[in-house]
N, C-alpha and C positions, 0 to 999 in steps of 0.2 A: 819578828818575821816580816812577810809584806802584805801590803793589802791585797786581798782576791775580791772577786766576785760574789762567791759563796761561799757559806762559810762551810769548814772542813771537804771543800774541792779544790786545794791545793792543784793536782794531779792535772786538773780542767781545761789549766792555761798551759800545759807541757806543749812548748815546742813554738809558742807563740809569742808574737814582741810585741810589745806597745808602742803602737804608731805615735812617729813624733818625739821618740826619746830617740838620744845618741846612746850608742853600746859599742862595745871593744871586746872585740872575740878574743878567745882565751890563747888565740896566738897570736897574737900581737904584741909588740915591744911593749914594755911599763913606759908608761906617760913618764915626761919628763919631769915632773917632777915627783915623782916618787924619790927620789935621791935625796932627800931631805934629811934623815937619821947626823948625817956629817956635819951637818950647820950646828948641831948643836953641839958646843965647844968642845964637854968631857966626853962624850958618847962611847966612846972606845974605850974608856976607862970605865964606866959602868956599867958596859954594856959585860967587857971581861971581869966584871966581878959576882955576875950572878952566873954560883956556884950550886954544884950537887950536893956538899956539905949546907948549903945553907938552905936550900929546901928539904932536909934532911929531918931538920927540927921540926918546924911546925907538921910535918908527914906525920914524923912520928904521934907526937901530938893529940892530932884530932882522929888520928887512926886509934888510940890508945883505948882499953877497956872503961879507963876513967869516963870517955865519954858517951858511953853505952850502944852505940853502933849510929850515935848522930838522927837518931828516930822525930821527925817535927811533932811539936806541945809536949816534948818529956823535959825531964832536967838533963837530957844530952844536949838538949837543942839550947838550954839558956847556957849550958857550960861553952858550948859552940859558936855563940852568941859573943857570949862575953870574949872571949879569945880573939875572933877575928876583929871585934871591935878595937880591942887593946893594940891587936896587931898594925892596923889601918890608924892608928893616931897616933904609934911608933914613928909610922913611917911617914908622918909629917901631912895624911888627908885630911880633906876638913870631911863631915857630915856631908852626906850625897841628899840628904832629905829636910831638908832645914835647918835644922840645929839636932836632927837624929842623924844616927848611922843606919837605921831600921827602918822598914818600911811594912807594917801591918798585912800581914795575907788572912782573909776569914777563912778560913777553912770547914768541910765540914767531915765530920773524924765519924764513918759508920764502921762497925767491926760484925761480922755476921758469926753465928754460934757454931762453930765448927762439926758438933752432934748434925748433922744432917747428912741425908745420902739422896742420890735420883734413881726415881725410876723412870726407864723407857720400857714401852714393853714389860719382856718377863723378864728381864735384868735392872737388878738394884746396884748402882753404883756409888763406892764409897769417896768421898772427902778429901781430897789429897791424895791421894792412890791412884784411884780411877778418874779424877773429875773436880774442879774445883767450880763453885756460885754463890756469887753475892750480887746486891742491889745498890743501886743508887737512887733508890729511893725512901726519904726520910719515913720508914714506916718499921712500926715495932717486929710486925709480921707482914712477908710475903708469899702469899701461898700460887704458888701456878700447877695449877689441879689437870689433869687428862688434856694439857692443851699439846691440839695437832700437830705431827712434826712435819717439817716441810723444808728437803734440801734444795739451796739457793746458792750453788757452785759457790762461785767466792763471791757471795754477796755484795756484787759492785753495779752501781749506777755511772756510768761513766760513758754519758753522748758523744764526747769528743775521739772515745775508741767503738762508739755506736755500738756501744754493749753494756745493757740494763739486764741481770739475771732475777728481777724482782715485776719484770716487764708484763702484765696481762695478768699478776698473780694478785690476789691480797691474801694478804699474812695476819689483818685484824686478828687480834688474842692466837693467834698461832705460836709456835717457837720456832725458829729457821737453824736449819744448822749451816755452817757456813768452812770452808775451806781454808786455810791460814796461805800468805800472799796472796799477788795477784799474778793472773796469768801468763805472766808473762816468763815467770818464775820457769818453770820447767815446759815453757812452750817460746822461748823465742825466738824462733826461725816465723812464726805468726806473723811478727811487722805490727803488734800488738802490746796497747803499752808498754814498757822500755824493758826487753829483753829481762835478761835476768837481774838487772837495774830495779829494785823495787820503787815502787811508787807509793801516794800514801795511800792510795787502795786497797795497797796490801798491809796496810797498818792494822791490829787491832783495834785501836780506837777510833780510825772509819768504821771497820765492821759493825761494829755495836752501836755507832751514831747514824751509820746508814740505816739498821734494821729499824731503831728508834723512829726517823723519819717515815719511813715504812708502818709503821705502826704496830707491831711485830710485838710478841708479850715478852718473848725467850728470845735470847741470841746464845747459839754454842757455835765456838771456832773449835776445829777438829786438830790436835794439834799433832804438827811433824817437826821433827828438830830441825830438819836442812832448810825447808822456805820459812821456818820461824825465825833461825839464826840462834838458836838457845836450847836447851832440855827441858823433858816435862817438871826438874827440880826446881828451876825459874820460875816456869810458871807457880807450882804448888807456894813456893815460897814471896813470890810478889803479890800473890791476886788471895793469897789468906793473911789474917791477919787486922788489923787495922787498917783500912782505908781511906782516902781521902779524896774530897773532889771540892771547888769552888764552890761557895756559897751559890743557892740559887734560888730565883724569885718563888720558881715551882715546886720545892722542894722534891725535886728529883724525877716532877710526873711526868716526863717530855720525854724520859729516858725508858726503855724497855722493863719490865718490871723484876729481869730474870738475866743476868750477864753471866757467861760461864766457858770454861772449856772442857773439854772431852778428851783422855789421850788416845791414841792413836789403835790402842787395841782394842777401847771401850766402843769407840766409831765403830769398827769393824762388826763388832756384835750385833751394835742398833743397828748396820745395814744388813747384815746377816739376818738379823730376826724382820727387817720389811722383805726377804727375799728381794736384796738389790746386793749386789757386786758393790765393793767399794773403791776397790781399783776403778772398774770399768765406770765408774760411776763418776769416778775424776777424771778420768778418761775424756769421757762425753763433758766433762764442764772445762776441762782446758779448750775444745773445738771455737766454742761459742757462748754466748748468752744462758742458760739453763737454770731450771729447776724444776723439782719432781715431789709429789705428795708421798710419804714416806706410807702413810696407814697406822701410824704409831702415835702413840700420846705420852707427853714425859708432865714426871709431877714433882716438884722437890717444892718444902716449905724452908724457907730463911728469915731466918729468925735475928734481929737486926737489934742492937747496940748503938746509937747516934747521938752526939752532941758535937756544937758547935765550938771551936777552937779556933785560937789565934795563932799563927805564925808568923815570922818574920823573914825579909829577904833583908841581905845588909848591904849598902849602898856609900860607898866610898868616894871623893871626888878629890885630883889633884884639879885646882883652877887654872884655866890656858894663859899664856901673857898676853895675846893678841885678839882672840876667840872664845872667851869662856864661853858665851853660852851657845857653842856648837860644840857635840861631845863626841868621844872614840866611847865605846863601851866593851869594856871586858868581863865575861862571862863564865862563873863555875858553880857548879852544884855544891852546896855543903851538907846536906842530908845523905842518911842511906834508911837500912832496913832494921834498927834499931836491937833489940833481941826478945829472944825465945826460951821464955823459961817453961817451955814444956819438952825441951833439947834434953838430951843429958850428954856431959862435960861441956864442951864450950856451948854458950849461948848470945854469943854477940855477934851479929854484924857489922866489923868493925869499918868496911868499906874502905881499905886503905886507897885499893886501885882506883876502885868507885867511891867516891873521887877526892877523897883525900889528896890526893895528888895535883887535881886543878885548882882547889884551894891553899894551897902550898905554895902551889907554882905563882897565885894569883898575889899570895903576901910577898913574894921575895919580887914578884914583879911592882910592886905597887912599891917596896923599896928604893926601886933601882929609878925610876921613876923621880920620885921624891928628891932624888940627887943630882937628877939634870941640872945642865945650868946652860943659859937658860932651860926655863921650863920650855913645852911645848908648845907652840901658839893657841890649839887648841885643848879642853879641860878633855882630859882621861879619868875615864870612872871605871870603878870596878863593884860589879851588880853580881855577889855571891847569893845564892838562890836557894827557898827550901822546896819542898817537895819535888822535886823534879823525877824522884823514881815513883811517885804516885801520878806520872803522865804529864811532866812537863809542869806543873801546878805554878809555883811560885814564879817563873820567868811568863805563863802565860797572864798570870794576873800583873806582873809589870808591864807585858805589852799593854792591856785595857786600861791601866792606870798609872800610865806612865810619870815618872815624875819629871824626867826631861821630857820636853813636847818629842814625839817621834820626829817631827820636822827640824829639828835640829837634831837630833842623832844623823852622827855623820857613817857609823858603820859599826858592828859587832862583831867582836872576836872572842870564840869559846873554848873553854878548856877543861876538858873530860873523859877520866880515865887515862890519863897520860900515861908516856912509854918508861914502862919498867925492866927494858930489858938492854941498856947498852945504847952507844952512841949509833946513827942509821945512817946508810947514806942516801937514802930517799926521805922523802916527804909524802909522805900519806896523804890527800887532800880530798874530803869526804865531800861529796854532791862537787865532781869537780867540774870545770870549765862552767861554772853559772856567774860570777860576778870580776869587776875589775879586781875587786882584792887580792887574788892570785896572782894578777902583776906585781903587787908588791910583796907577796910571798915567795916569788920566785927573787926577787932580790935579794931578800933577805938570806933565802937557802942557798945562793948562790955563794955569797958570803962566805959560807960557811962547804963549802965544796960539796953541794948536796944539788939536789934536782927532783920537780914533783913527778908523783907518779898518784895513778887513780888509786883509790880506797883498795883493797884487796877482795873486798868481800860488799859490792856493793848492792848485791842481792838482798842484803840483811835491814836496809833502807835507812843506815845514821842517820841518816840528813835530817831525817825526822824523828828524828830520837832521843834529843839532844839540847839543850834552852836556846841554842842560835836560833833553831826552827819559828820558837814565837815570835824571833825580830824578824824573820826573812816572811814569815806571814804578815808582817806590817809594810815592808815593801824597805827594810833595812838592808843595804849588803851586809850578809853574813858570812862570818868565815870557819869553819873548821877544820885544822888539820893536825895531825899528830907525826911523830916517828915510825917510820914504814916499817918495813921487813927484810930490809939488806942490809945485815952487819954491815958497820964499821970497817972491820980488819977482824982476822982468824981467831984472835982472841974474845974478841965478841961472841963470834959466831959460837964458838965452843961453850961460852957462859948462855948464852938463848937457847941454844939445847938442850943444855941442863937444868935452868931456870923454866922452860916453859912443860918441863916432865912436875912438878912442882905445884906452878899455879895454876896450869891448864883446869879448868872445871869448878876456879874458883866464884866465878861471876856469881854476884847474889847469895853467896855461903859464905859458914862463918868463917872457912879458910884464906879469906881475902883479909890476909893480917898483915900488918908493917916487917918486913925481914932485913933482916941487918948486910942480908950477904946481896940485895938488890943492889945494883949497878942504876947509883939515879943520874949518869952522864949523860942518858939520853931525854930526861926530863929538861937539864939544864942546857940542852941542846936546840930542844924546843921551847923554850920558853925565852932564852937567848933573840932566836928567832922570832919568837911571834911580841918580844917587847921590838924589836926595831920596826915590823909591822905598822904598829901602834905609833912609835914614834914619828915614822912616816906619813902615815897619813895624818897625825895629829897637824903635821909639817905644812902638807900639799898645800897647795894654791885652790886645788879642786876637789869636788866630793868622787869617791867610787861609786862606779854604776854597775848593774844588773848587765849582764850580758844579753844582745838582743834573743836571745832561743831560750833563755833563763824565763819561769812562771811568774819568776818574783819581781815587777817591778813596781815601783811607787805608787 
């Protein structure tokens, strides 16, 4: 990602340029030499050879029950391991990390005991049902006994939109409860933070690092599906379980002692029972700044499971002819949510969509690659990532330990959850108009008789959601886009209707399986595209830039 200021104040630098850098607004012509893909002799022959059949196989694959839902520290992950390894020295990479393919992440694996409930008040809330909490902090037991509740709208410090909701309050040993997005969500006529555009303010993992700084004992986000972007089944199923976060020097004590969320009906009670409206109560925190002492006290003990664990990211490298050591980096998740043997009948998440699919896409691309001739001027790497559904884990501990210097990463491009439903004639481009790379995304799609259009749903906040995020917090242009939402042609359109009555509601469940009747023309359609990207800029004469209004520059 890029460098900021502060850390997790991404959001801080919205709208502001770095004095003294050059930038190229996202309508402007692609630099001249983007046109580069053509220099390379065969291009067009291997560029028409990566096919839907041939991401077909490894999909299958690493989607398959053999590899138990791709869970990091199981024997999915060394079965996952081994494969993409095999896969990447097929294809003619050397080792991206000396003489490994692997690159060590510590992780640290806390699992809280499910047997627990909250009390607010005179309501006891259950486990998955009503409410999910666990800690990050390395302790066998965490008890948060009658501590004070205290709503803190959507718990954001954010000077640059001159709205702190934690302003004049202290929270010491308190629990705050907190609002899911930010305001701008269902308030953008405001002129306040970016409309229905999420920012990372409205990220969960602001929420709970803001309270943390705060000093806050309890953080509860009150959950709604619409400014979430997910169902309460997401949550129950991400935030239980095995958990994981980066090693840390403090074992966990800098963090809140109490992470949790509420759904939607369980909020209403605990405002009900302080005699507070909960509507009106949102009401008043979209206006402005806000928070209100609840009169209520919540207690739940978490009973914590912890040890330290290894994971690995894998790290692939074709060497540049001209430029080895300035790199293109491409980017996918190969983890998911492992399984559930407290389910009855299926119990794996096999994580086809998520993201079986950008690791797929990333071997048939790292193929196709390997065939140039020449090679690229610059070395192309492909940095496949573990935990990234435990919050970006594995790509953020590459940004902090990087093994190319970030100063020679010349740009990143990510692939995740790719399009499973047909060939588009748009281009989805998530967090769009921030970097030059879209100049040469639009070449690419133009190519290909397509044209970008924003995210559909940018409310939901990809941009941060996703491993580009940790290179675009480093000050890397990042890129991510996918296959939009405008069939192809009629016969498309009739398969996406049919197909998305199907997978609709599969995000994070075990129903996200490999099917034989998906149409992966639109994977090969993007991936198509985003290798001639790569080949491009491997190409250029120049590096991409941050566009000047983009957070993210160097």
């Amino acid at each position: 990602m890029k460098k900021i200021l502060l850390p997790f104040m991404v959001p801080a630098l919205v709208g502001l340029s770095a004095a003294g850098l050059s930038a190229c607004s996202s309508d402007q012509p692609a630099p001249a030499d983007t046109a580069q893909a053509d220099s390379t002799a065969n291009f067009d022959s291997v560029y028409a050879g990566i096919t839907a059949e041939d991401i077909s196989g490894p999909l299958q694959t690493l989607a398959s029950d053999k590899f138990e839902g791709r869970l990091p520290t199981t024997p999915g992950e060394q079965k996952t391991l081994d494969f993409l390894v095999s896969e990447f020295k097929a294809a003619g990479l050397a080792p991206g990390n000396g003489d490994s393919y692997l690159q060590p992440v510590d992780l640290m694996e806390i699992t809280a005991d499910p047997d627990m409930t909250m009390t607010i008040g005179d309501n006891t809330f259950r486990y998955k049902e009503d409410m999910v909490a666990g800690s990050k902090r390395e302790q066998s037991v965490i008890d948060l006994k009658d501590s004070e509740l205290v709503f803190v709208g959507y718990g954001v410090n954010a000077p640059e939109y001159d709205w702190n909701d934690y302003e004049g309050l202290d929270v010491e040993g308190k629990t705050v409860v907190i609002l899911v997005n930010d305001p701008g969500f269902e308030n953008p006529q405001s002129g306040k933070f970016q409309g229905t555009t999420m920012t990372y303010y409205g990220r969960w993992s602001y929420k709970y690092e803001e309270a943390s700084r705060q000093g806050a004992a309890g953080a509860i986000i009150v959950h709604e599906t619409a400014p979430a972007s997910y169902g309460w089944s997401v949550v129950a199923n991400s935030w239980s379980g095995p958990q994981y976060g980066l090693v840390s020097q403090d074992g966990g004590a800098s963090r809140v002692a109490v992470e949790g969320w509420l759904t939607l009906d369980a909020a209403k009670k605990v405002f009900a029972d302080a005699g507070l409206d909960f509507d009106a109560e949102k009401k008043a925190a979209l206006q402005g700044p806000y928070h209100k002492d609840m009169g209520l006290t919540a207690s739940v003990t978490v009973k914590n499971t912890f040890q330290k664990s290894v994971s690995h990211n894998v790290i692939a490298t074709l060497p540049g002819a001209k430029k080895p050591d300035e790199h293109v980096i491409y980017t996918a998740h190969w983890d998911h949510l492992g399984k559930d043997e407290s389910l009855k009948g299926d119990q794996i998440y096999n994580g086809a969509h998520d993201n079986a699919t950008g690791s797929a896409a990333a071997i048939v691309m790292a193929k196709a690659f390997g065939e140039l001739t020449p090679r690229p001027a610059r070395s192309v790497t492909f940095l496949i990532v573990t935990a990234e559904e435990q919050g970006l884990l594995g790509s953020k501990y590459y940004a902090d330990h990087p093994v190319i210097p970030l100063e020679k990463t010349v740009a990143n491009i990510n692939m995740d959850a790719m399009n499973v439903l047909g060939k588009t004639k748009n281009v989805s481009v998530v967090g769009m108009g921030k970097s030059e790379m879209e100049t040469y995304l639009e070449k690419a799609a133009t190519r290909q008789g397509r044209y970008l259009t924003q995210e559909d749903r940018p409310e939901a906040g990809s941009y941060y959601r996703s491993d580009h995020f940790s290179f675009a917090k480093k000050g890397v242009p990042a890129l991510y886009a996918e296959g939009g939402d405008e069939p192809w042609d009629a016969e498309t359109a009739s398969y996406r209707k049919r197909m998305n009555v199907i997978v609709t509601g599969c995000y994070h469940q075990v129903c996200d399986e490999f099917r034989k009747e998906w149409d992966l023309s639109g994977i090969a359609q993007d991936t198509q595209m985003l290798f001639e990207v790569g080949t491009d800029v491997a190409n250029a004469d120049s590096w991409p830039k941050w566009n000047a209004a983009s957070e993210f520059q160097r």
